[in-house]
C-alpha positions in Angstrom: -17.3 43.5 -4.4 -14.5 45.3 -6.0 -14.6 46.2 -10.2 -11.9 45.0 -12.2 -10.2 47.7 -14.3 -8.7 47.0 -17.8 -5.2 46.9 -17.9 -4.5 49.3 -21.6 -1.2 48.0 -21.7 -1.7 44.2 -21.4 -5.5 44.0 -22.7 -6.4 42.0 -19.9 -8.6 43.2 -17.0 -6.6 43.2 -13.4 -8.7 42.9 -10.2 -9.1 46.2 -8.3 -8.1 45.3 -4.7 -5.5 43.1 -2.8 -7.5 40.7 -2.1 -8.7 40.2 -5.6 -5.2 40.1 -7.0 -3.9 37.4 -4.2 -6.7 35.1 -5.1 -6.0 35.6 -9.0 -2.5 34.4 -8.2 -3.7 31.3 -7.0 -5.3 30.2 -10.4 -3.2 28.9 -13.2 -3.1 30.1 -16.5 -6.1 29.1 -17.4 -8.1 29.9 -14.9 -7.7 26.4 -13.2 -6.5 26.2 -9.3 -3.3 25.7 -8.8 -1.7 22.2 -7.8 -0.9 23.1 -3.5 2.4 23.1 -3.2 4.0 19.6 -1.5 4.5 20.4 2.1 7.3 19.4 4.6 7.3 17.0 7.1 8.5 16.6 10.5 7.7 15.9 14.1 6.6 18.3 15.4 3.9 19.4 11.9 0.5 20.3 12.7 -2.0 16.9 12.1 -3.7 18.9 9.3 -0.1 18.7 7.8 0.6 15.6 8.0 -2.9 14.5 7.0 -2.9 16.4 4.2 0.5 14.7 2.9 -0.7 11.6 3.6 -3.4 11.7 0.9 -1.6 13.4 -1.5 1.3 11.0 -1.9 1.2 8.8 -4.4 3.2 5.1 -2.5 1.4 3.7 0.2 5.0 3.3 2.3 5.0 7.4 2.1 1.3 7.5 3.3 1.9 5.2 5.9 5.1 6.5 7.1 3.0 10.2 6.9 0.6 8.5 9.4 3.3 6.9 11.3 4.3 11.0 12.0 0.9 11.8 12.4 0.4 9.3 15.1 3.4 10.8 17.0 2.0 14.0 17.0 -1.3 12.8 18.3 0.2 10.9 21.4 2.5 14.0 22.2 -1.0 15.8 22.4 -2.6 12.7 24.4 -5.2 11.7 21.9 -4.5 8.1 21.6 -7.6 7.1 20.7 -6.7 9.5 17.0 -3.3 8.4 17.4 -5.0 4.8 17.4 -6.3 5.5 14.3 -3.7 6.9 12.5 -1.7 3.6 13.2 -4.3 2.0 12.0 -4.5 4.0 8.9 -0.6 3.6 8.2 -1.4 0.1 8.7 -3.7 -0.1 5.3 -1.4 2.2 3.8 1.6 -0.3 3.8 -0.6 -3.2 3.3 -1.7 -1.7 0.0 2.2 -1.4 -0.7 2.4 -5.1 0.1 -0.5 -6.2 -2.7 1.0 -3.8 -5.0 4.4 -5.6 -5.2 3.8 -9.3 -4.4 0.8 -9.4 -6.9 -2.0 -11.8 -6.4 -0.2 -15.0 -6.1 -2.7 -16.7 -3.3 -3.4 -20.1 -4.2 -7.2 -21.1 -4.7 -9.2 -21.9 -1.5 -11.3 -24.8 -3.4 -9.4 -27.3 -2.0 -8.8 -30.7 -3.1 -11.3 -33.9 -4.0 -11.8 -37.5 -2.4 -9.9 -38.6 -5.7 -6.8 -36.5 -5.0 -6.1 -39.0 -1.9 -6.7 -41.5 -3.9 -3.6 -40.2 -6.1 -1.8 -39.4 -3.5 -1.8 -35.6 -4.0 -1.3 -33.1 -1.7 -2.5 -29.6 -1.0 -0.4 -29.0 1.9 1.4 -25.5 1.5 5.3 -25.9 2.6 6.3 -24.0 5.4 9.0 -21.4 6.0 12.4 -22.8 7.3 11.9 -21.4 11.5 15.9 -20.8 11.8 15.3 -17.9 9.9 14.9 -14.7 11.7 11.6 -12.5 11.4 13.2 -10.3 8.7 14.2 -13.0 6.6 11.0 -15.3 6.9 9.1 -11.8 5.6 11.7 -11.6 2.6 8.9 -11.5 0.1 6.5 -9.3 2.1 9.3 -6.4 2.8 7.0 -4.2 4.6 5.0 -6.6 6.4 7.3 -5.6 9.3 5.7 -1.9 8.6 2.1 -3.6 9.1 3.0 -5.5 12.2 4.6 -1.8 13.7 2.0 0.1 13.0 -0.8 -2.5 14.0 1.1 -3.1 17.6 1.3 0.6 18.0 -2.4 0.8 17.8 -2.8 -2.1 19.8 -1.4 -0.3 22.9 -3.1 2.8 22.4 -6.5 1.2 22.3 -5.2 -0.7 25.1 -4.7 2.4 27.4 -7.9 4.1 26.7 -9.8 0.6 27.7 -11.1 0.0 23.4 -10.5 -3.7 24.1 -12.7 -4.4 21.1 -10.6 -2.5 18.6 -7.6 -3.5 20.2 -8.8 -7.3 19.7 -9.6 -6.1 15.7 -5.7 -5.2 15.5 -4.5 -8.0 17.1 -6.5 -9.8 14.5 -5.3 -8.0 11.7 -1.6 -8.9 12.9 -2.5 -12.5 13.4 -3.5 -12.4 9.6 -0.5 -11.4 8.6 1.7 -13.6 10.3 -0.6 -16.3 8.7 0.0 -14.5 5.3 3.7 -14.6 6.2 3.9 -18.3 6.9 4.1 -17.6 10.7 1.9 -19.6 12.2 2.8 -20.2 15.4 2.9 -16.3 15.9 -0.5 -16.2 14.5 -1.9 -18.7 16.8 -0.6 -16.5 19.9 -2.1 -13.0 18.3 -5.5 -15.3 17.0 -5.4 -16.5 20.7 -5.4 -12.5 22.4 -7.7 -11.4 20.0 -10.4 -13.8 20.6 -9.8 -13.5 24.8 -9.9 -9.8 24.4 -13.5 -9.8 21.8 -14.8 -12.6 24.6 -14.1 -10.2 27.3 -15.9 -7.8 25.1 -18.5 -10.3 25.2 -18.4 -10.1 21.5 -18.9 -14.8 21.2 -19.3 -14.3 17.6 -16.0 -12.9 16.7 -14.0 -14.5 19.8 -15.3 -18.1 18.1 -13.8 -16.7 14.8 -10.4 -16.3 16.3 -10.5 -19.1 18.5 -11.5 -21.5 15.2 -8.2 -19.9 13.4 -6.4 -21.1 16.4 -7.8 -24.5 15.4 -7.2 -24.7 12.7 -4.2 -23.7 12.5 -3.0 -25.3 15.8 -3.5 -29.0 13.6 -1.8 -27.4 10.8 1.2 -27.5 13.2 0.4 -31.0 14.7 -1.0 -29.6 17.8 -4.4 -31.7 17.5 -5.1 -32.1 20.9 -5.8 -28.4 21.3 -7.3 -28.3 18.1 -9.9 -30.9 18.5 -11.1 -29.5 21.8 -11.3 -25.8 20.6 -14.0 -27.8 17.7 -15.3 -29.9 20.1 -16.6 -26.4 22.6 -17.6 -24.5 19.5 -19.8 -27.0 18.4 -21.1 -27.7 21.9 -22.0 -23.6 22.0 -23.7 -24.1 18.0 -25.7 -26.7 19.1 -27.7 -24.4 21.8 -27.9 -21.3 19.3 -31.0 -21.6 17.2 -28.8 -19.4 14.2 -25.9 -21.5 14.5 -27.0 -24.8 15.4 -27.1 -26.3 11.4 -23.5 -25.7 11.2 -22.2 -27.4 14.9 -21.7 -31.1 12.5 -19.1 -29.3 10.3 -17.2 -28.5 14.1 -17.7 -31.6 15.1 -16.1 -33.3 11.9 -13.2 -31.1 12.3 -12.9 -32.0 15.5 -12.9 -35.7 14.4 -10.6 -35.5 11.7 -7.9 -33.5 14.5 -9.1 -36.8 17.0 -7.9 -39.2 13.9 -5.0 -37.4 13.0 -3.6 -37.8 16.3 -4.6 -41.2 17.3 -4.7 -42.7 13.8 -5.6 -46.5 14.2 -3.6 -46.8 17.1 -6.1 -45.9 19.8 -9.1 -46.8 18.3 -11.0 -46.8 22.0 -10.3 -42.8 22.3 -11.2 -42.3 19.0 -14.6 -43.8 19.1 -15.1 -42.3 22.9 -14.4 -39.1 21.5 -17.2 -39.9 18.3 -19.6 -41.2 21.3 -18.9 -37.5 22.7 -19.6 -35.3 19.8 -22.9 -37.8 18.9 -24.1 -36.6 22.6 -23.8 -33.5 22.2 -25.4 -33.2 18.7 -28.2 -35.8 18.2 -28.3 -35.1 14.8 -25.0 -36.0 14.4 -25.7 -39.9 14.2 -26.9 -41.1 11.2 -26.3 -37.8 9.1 -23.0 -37.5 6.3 -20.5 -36.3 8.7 -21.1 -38.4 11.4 -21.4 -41.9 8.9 -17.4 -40.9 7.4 -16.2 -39.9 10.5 -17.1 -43.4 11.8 -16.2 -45.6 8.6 -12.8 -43.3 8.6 -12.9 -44.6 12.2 -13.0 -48.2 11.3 -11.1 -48.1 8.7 -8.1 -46.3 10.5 -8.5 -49.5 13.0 -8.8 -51.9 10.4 -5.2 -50.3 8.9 -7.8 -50.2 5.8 -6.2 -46.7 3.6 -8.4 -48.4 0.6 -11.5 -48.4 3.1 -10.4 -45.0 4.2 -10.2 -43.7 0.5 -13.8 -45.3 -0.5 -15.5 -43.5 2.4 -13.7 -40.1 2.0 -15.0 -40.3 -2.0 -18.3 -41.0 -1.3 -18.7 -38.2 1.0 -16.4 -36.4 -1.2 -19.0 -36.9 -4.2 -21.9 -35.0 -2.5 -19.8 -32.6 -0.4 -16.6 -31.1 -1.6 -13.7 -31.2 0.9 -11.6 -28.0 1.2 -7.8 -28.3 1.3 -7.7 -27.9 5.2 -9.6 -31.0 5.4 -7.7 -32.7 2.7 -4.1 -32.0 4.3 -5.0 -33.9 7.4 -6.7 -36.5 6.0 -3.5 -37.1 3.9 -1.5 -37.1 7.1 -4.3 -40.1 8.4 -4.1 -41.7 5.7 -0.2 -42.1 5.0 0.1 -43.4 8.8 -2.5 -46.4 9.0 -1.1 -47.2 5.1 2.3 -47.6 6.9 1.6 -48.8 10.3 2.8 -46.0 11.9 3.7 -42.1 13.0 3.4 -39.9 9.9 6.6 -37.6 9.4 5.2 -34.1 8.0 2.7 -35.9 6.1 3.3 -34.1 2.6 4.6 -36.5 0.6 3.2 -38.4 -1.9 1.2 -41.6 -1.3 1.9 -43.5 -4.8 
């Protein structure tokens, strides 16, 4: 351990050796360490670089396009599973960017009452106009296009390296954003990989969460066909699972409400064979809340009945709140046995 000596001429004491002095350089004036200085990107930067930049930015478009580099150097060096994860990474980096400058502007998830029907309200979101490119549809999410790069870059690295599993999690993560974007036919294709890859994973419990976005989403668009039968198998597969078998009535009921949305009062006998289905399957299903509405909603839709309709949906409504996925097709139902026929978009008002 070297000995300082006093400098006579400054009144300080200056380290003895090299090493010393180097190392007394790096401290401020104070005594503090220095602030390292900002360091240069480019291709070809070692990871440790690159990494290192990424953190100390201060935008998440910086860190993720510090990543984004990052990643490149990683495949050049045939890591993919790291250069997986550095898409990834960029991935949360622009996202972050995204929250920062849209703000929280999501709508609340409570949904509507029984009495909102009755008013005619609606809690249908408007969608975006589909002649508009990608670019434009994402006009208020400017760097969702960054998210959906950087996620299908890791996509196809997990992908290569056989990580179907966290391939499926990206393809997930990019299905949530095209939701989030008002893409929702795009998110119904990535909801619909996602959920074959985790099921080829044998992962049921979080290919039945993809597969019930698909659902759901698929009778957003007026696919109910689709929709219904996606409901219809997960509730089959509840009923048989000791852990999920209490909630296989709520799958059933929105499989119903997708049968009545398509079929209305107009084909009343596929309506009822599809109740007679979902009541075999589930015995508990007969005689308990869901399956009493979705039979008076049943007769009612026969009966072209929308004040019948609106009595049962508020005495179910009264007990069990309904959400506003469940209260957008209902609206649809509603508005097409009130006028005798085919509902066009079914978001207008009802008074």
């Amino acid at each position: 351990m070297c000995e300082p000596r006093l400098c006579v001429r400054r009144g300080w004491k200056q380290p003895a050796c090299a090493h010393a002095r180097e190392t007394e350089k790096q401290r401020g004036p104070h005594g503090t360490p220095r602030a390292p200085a900002r360091l240069p990107l480019s291709p070809t930067s070692p990871p440790l670089i690159i990494h290192h930049h990424a953190h100390s930015t201060h935008t998440g478009k910086e860190a993720g396009g510090a990543y984004e580099k990052l990643a490149e150097v990683q495949t050049k060096l045939d890591a993919k599973h790291e250069a997986a994860s550095a898409c990834v990474e960029a991935a949360k980096c622009y996202q972050k960017t995204d929250r920062a400058g849209t703000g929280d502007e999501e709508e609340e998830e409570g949904g509507q009452s029984g009495a909102s029907l009755l008013s005619g309200g609606s809690s249908a979101k408007q969608t975006p106009d589909r002649s508009f490119p990608l670019l434009l549809t994402l006009s208020h999410l400017s760097l969702s296009l960054d998210v959906l790069r950087a996620l299908h870059s890791a996509v196809g690295h997990y992908t290569d390296i056989g990580r179907l599993g966290m391939a499926a999690r990206s393809l997930r993560d990019v299905a949530e954003t095209m939701e989030k974007g008002g893409l929702k036919e795009e998110a119904i294709e990535f909801f619909t990989q996602a959920g074959d890859l985790y099921a080829g994973e044998e992962q049921p419990s979080e290919a039945n969460k993809c597969r019930l976005r698909v659902a759901a989403l698929s009778a957003e668009v007026e696919r109910y066909a689709p929709a219904a039968a996606i409901f219809e198998e997960v509730g089959a597969a509840a009923v048989d699972n000791p852990l999920l078998k209490y909630g296989a009535k709520g799958h059933f009921l929105n499989a119903g409400i997708c049968v009545l949305a398509a079929h209305g009062g107009d084909d009343p006998v596929a309506v009822g064979a599809a109740l007679d289905r979902y009541e075999a399957a589930d015995g508990s299903l007969a005689g308990s809340r869901e399956g009493d509405l979705l039979r008076a909603l049943a007769a009612a839709a026969a009966g072209r009945d929308p004040d019948a309709f609106t009595s049962a949906l508020a005495e179910f409504d009264a007990m069990t709140r309904l959400d506003a996925w469940k209260t957008a097709l209902l609206l649809r139902v509603k508005k097409r046995i009130a006028g005798g026929g085919a509902a066009e978009g079914g978001e207008e008002d009802l008074t």
